[in-house]
C-alpha positions as a printed Julia matrix, in Angstrom:
89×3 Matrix{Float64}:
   0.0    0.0     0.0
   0.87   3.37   -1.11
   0.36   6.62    1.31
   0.25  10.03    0.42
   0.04  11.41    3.73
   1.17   9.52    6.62
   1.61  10.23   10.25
   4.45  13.29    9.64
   2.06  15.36    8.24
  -1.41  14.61   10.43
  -3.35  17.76   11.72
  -0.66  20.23   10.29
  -2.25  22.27    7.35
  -4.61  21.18    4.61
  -3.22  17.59    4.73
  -5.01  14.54    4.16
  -4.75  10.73    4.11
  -4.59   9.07    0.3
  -3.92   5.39   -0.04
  -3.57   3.37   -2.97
  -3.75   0.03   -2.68
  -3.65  -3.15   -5.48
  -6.71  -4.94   -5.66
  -7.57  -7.67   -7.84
  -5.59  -8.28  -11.43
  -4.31  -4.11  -12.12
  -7.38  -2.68   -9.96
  -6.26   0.11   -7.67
  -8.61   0.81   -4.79
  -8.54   4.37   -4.12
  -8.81   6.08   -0.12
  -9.26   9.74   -0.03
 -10.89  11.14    2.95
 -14.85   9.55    2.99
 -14.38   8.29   -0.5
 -13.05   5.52   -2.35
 -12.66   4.75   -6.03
 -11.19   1.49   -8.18
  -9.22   2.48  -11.0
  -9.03   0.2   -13.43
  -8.08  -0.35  -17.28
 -10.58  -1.97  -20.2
 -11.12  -5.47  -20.22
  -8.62  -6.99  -22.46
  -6.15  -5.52  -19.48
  -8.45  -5.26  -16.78
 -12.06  -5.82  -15.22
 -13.15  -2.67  -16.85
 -14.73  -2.16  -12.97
 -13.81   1.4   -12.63
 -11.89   4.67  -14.69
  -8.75   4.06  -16.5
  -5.54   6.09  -15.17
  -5.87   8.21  -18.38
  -9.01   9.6   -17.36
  -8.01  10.04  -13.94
  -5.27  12.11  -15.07
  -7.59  14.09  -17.22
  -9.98  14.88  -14.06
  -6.7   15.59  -12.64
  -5.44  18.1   -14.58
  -8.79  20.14  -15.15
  -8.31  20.68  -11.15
  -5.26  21.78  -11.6
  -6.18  24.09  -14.4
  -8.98  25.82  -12.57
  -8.0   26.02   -9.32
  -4.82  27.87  -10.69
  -6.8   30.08  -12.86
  -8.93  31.05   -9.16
  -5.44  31.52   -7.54
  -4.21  33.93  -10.61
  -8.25  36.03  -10.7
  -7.91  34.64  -14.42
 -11.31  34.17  -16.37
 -11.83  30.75  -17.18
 -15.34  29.33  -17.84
 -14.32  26.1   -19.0
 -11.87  23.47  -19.59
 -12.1   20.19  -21.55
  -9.09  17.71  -22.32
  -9.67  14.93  -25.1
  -7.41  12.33  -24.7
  -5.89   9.72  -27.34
  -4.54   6.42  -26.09
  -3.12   3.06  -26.8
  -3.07   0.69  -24.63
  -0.91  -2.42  -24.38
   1.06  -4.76  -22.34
């Protein structure tokens, strides 16, 4: 198991506790806070039980995006990514 935030940085700031742990064949369960999520790829790789890494990225980066644009007072109504992959092992 992976963690993002371990006992060095409890109750000090904005911190909080991710884990990533491997599940079943690639399956990643996903602790943040309340939630959890499975990442997962397609089903000639995967189960197909949850969102690939690419789009996880994706969500990822549209954070980023807008929560710089608050920081900087920059307009920004929207932001969409399209992503192109291949896949393989």
């Amino acid at each position: 198991m992976v963690s993002l935030a371990g006992p060095l940085f409890e109750g000090k700031g904005n911190y909080m506790r991710i884990t990533a742990q491997s599940s079943t064949n690639v399956q990643v369960l996903l602790k943040s806070g309340r939630h959890e999520i499975i990442a997962d790829e397609r089903l000639d790789i995967g189960d197909d039980d949850g969102p690939d890494p690419d789009g996880l990225l994706a969500a990822c980066t549209i954070m980023m995006v807008r929560m710089y644009a608050k920081r900087k007072n920059w307009p920004l109504e929207d932001v969409q990514i399209s992503l192109n992959t291949r896949k393989g092992l």
